[in-house]
Every structure is written in C-alpha cells, then in structure tokens.
C-alpha positions in Angstrom: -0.9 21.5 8.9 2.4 21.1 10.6 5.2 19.4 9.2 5.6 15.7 9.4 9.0 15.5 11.4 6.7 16.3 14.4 4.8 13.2 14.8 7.5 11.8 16.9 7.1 14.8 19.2 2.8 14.7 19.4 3.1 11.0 20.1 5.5 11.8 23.5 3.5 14.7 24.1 0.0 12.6 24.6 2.6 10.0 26.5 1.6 6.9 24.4 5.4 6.3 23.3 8.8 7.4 25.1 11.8 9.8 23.8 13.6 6.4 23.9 11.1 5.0 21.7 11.1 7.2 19.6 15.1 7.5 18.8 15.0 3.8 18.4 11.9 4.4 16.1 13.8 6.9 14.2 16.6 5.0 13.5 14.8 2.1 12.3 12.8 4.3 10.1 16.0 5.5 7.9 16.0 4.6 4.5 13.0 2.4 4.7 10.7 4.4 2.8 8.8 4.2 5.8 6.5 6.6 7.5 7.0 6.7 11.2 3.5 6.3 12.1 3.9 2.4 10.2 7.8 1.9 11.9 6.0 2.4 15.7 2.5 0.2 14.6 6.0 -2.2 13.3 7.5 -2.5 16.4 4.2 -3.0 18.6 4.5 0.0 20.7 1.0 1.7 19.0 -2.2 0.8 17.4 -3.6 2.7 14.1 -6.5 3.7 16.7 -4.3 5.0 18.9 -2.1 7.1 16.5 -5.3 8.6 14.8 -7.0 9.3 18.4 -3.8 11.2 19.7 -3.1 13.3 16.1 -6.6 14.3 16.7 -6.5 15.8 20.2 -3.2 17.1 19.1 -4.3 18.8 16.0 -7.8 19.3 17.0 -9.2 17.3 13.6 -12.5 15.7 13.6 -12.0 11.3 12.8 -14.4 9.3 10.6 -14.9 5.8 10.6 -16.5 2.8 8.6 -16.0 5.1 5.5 -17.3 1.9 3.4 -20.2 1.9 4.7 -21.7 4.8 3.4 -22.4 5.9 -0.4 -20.8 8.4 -2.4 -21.4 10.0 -5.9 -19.6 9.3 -8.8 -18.9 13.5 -9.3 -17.6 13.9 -5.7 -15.1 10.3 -6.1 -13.7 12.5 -9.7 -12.8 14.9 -7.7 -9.9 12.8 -6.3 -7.9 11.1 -9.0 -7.8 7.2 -7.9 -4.1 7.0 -7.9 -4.0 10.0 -5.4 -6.4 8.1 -3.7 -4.5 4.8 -3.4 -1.2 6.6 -3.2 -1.6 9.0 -0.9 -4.7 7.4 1.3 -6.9 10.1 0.8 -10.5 9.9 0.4 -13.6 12.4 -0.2 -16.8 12.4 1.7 -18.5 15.3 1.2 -18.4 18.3 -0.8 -20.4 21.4 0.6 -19.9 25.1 0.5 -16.9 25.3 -1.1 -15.2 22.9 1.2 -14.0 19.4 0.4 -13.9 17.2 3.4 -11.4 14.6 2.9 -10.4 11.2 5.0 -6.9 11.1 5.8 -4.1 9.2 7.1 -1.0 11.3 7.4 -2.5 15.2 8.6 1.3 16.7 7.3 1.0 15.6 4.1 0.3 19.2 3.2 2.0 18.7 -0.5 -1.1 16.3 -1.3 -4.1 19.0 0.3 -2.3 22.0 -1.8 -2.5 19.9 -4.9 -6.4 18.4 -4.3 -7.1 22.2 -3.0 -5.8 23.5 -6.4 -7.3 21.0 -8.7 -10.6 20.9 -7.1 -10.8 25.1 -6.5 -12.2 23.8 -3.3 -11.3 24.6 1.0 -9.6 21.1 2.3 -11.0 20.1 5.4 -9.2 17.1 6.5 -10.8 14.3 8.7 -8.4 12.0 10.7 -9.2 8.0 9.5 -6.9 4.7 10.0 -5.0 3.7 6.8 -7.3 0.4 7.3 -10.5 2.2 7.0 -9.0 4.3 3.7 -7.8 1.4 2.2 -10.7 -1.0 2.5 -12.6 2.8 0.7 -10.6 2.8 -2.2 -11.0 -0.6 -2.8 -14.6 -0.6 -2.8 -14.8 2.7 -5.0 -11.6 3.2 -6.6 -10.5 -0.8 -7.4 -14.2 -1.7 -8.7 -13.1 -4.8 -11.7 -14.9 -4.4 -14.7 -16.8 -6.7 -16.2 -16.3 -9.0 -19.2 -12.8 -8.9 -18.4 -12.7 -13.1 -18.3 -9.3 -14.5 -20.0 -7.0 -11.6 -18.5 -3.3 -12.3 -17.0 -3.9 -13.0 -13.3 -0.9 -11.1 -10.8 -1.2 -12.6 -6.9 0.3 -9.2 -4.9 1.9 -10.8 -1.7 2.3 -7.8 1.1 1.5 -7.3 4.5 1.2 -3.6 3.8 -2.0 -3.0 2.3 -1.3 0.9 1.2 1.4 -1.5 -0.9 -0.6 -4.0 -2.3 -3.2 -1.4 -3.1 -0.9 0.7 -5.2 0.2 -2.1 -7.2 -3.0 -3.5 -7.4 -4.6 0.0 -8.8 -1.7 0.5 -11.4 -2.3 -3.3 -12.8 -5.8 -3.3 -12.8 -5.5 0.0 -14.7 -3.5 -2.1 -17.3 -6.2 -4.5 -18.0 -4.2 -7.5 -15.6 -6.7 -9.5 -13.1 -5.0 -8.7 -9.7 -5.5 -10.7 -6.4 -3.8 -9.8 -3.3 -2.9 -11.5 0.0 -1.7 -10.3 3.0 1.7 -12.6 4.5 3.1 -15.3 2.7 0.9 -18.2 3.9 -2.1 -16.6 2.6 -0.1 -15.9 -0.7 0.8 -19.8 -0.7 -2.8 -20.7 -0.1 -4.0 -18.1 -2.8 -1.5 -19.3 -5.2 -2.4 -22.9 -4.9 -6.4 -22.0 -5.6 -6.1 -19.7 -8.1 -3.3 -20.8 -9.8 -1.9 -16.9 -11.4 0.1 -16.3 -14.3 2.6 -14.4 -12.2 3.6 -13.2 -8.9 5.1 -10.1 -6.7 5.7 -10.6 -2.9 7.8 -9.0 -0.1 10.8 -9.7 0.9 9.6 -9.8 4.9 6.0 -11.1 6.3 4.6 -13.2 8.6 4.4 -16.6 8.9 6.3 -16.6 5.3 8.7 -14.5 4.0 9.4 -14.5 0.5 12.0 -16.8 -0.2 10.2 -19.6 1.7 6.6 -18.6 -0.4 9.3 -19.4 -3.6 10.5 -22.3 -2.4 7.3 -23.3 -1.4 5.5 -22.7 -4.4 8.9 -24.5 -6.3 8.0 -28.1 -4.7 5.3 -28.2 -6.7 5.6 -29.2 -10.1 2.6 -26.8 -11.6 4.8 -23.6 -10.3 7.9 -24.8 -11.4 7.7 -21.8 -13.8 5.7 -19.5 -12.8 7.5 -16.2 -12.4 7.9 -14.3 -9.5 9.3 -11.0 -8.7 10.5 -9.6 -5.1 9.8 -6.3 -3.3 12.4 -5.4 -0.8 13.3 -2.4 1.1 17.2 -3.8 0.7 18.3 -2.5 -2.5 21.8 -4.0 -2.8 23.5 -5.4 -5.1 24.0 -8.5 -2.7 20.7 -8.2 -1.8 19.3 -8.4 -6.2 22.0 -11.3 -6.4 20.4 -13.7 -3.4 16.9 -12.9 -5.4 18.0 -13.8 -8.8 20.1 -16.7 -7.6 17.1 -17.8 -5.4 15.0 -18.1 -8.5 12.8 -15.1 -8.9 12.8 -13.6 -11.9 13.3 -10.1 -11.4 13.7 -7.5 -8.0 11.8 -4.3 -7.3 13.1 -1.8 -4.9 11.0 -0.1 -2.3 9.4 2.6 -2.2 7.3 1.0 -4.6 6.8 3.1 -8.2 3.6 2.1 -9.9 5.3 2.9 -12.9 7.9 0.8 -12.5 5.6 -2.0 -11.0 3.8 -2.0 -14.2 7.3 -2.0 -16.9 8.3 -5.1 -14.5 5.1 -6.9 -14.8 4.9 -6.3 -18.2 8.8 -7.1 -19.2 8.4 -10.8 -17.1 5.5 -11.7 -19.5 6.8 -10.8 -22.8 10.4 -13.4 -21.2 8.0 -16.0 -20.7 6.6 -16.1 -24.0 9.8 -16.2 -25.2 10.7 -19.1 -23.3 6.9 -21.0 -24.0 
C-alpha cells in the first residue's frame, strides 16, 4: 500500500483533476477531518466511480460492486469487528486460503489492513469499492435492528455524509437507542415531522437545509418546541459553540466525529430533559 499523501499525485497522473486542483483541494482539506478523496467529490471536480476506477489502474487492485447483493456468513462478517467496519469502510467477502479479501474505500489505509491482518492471522487482499456501495453493506449486515426493541428512545441523525451518519448510527444502536437517519436537512425536516424522535444530531452544512434553518424549522412548530437537538460541525470555536447554544441547540459536537463521545452526548441531553419534564 502506499501512503495516503499520494492520492493527490495518482489522481493528476490518470489526468482526471489538475496540479491547480489539487493545491486548491489541499487547502480546503486542512483541518477538516476530511479525506481528500471526499474534499474533490465536495467540490464537483470527481465522482466516487471515477476516484475508485483511477486508484485501481494506478494501484493495479481488482473493484467489486453491488456488495449487497450477495450473501455472507455470519463466521466470515466476525472476522471484521462492525465498528471497524463502519469506521473504517471495510468490508469482507471472502475468506479462502489463508487470504481475506476485503472491500475497501481508502487503499492507504495500511494501519486498518495491519490490524485486520493480525487479528484475523489471515493475507489481506484488498478490493477497490465506492464508500456508497460499503456503506449501504454495513447497513444491511452490520446495522441489522433487533427485534422486540418497541418503546426505545428514537435519535433522527441528519448528515449528508453517510460514513457519518453510519458511525453514529452503529455506536447508538449499539446502546439500545432506535436510530433513523436522513441525508440533508429537508429530508431531516420531513423525517422529523413523521416520526416524531425523542432527540436529534444534524450537521452544521447540507443541502437544501443547513442546520440552523432544520432548528428553526422544527422550532415553528409547537410539538418540537422542546425537543433537543445537538450540532455536528467541523468549526470548533468558541464563537462557533456560542452561535449553537445561543441558536437553541442543546449541546455541540466537534468533527471528526468520536462514537464515544457521540454516545456520552446523547446520553447526557436525555438524563437534562428528564430533569426538566
């Protein structure tokens, strides 16, 4: 695997972005959290196809797609622990020989093959995939609800990332909450008015809605006049905490997301409204 700071360079080399394009990528990428792959799909100067087709003549890796519409064994999905899985959009298809093939997203991630290699005893052989077609596997075989599970808190996740919303939606689930996600803020609003959910995290930035307009949306009307909300943002300011708190959400999360920290959050906002019922 070679090392992640040469994306950039693969991506001029097959000609699909400029050495412009890629400075101006660069910078934007700083202190996002960002990987650059997700800055250039951003900015509308390449596809997810057309990063996974050109990292695959580059590197000469072998791409898989429609992942979900296969079937996998429950032994072969252990061998991946689901918040690997969700975190680090990774995904095992077959297991033969002593070789693990594995879907991937980001082919320098080398620190996340080292550690599956060593748990598993097993030869990584990584097969390029587009986050969209990782994400919508784990969600099928990783994010499966369990039944029974009738009177739990409901979370709405509002994020136009999905690798985002799937890593807080794994780490909830995994705490027994009911989790729906949407994908920009009109969905969110839509979501929010049907399902009606106990509590909600959105982004800072989406389309057609940011945020601030989903609260103030959701504010007009007098059945979420209470319902608490928290804010993801890559701005972690204290300016930035003081416009969220003075807005009327009830607490701030810093990106890059920590499902860890997600979860203390999520559970802190509950035990205040109780306090407050």
């Amino acid at each position: 695997m070679m090392d992640k700071k040469h994306l950039g360079d693969l991506l001029v080399d097959a000609g699909i972005i400029t050495v412009k394009t890629l400075e101006r990528a660069l910078e934007r990428q700083k202190g996002s959290g960002k990987r650059l792959g997700i800055v250039l799909e951003e900015m509308g100067v390449v596809t997810e196809n057309e990063l996974v087709e050109a990292l695959s003549k580059q590197l000469d890796l072998k791409t898989v797609k429609d992942i979900v519409g296969h079937s996998f064994p429950r032994d072969l999905l252990d061998l991946v622990p689901d918040d690997i899985a969700v975190q680090k959009l990774v995904f095992p298809l077959s297991r033969k020989e002593g070789m693990l093939a594995l879907a991937i997203n980001d082919p320098f991630d080398k620190d996340t093959f080292d550690y599956i290699a060593k748990k598993t005893a097993l030869k990584i052989i990584p097969v390029l995939a587009s986050r969209d077609d990782i994400v919508a596997a784990v969600k099928k075989y990783y994010l499966r609800e369990e039944a029974g599970m009738c009177n739990r808190q409901k979370v709405l996740v509002v994020d136009d990332s999905q690798s985002i919303a799937t890593i807080i939606q794994v780490a909830l689930q995994k705490e027994g909450y009911e989790v729906m996600v949407a994908n920009d803020g009109l969905e969110g609003l839509k979501m929010a008015l049907t399902h009606n959910p106990d509590l909600i995290i959105c982004d800072s930035v989406m389309p057609r809605m940011d945020g601030f307009g989903l609260l103030r949306a959701l504010r007009a009307t007098p059945s979420f006049a209470d319902t608490p909300m928290i804010l993801l943002t890559s701005k972690a300011t204290g300016e930035d905490e003081q416009r969220a708190l003075e807005a009327g959400f009830l607490d701030f999360i810093s990106k890059p997301v920590q499902p860890i920290r997600v979860v203390s959050r999520v559970k802190r906002a509950f035990e205040l409204m109780d306090k407050f019922k």
